[in-house]
N, C-alpha and C positions, 0 to 999 in steps of 0.2 A: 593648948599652947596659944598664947594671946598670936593674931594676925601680923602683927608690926614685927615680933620677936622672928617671926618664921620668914617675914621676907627676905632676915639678912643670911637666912641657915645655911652654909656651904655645906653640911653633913648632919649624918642622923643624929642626937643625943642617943649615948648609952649603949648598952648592948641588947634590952630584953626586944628579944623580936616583936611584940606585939607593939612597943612603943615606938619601934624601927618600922611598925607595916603603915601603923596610924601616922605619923609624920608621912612618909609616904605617900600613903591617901591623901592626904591635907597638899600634898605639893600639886599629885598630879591635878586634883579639883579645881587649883587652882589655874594653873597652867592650863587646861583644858577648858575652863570659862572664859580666859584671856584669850584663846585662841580663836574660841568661838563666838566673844563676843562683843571684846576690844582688840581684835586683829590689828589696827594699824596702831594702838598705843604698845603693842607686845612686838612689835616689828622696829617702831623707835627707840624700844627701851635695849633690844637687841642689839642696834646701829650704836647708841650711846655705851654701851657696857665693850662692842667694838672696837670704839676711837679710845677707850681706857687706854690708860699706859699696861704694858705689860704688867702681869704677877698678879700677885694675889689683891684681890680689891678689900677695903675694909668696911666694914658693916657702917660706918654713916655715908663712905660713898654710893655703896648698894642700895640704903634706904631714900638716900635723895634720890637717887635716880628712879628707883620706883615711884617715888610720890610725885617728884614732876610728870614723869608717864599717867600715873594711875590716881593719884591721890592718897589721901590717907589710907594705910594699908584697913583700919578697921572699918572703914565707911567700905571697900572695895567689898570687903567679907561679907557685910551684912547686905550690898548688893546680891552680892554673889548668891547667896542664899535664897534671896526673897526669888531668885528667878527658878530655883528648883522646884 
């Protein structure tokens, strides 16, 4: 799953559990590099997602807010990796 498509995922595709574990994986990795090691861009992007209006946000508000936080989601990924 391309990086940009999964920052907007509210929910797993599908049903087959293996592709429900690998989504998954792929969230918590991510979530767990941001924590560790863009803490205060995952804490703004928190505060902004916040101040949203109530309900359900839609996938280009979610992706801008990522990108002003984090940047391109695919340039984030191929950091993310290279620190592994």
């Amino acid at each position: 799953m391309e990086p940009g498509a999964f920052v907007v995922r509210t929910s797993a595709e599908g049903n087959d559990p293996d592709s429900v574990r690998a989504q998954y994986t792929q969230a918590w990795a991510m979530f767990k590099d941001a924590a560790r090691y863009r803490e205060d861009e995952l804490v703004a992007l928190f505060a902004d997602i916040a101040r949203s209006p109530a309900g359900r946000m839609d996938e280009q508000t979610h992706a801008r807010l990522f990108d002003e936080r984090f940047g391109d989601p695919e340039s984030y990924h191929r950091a993310m990796l290279r620190r592994r």
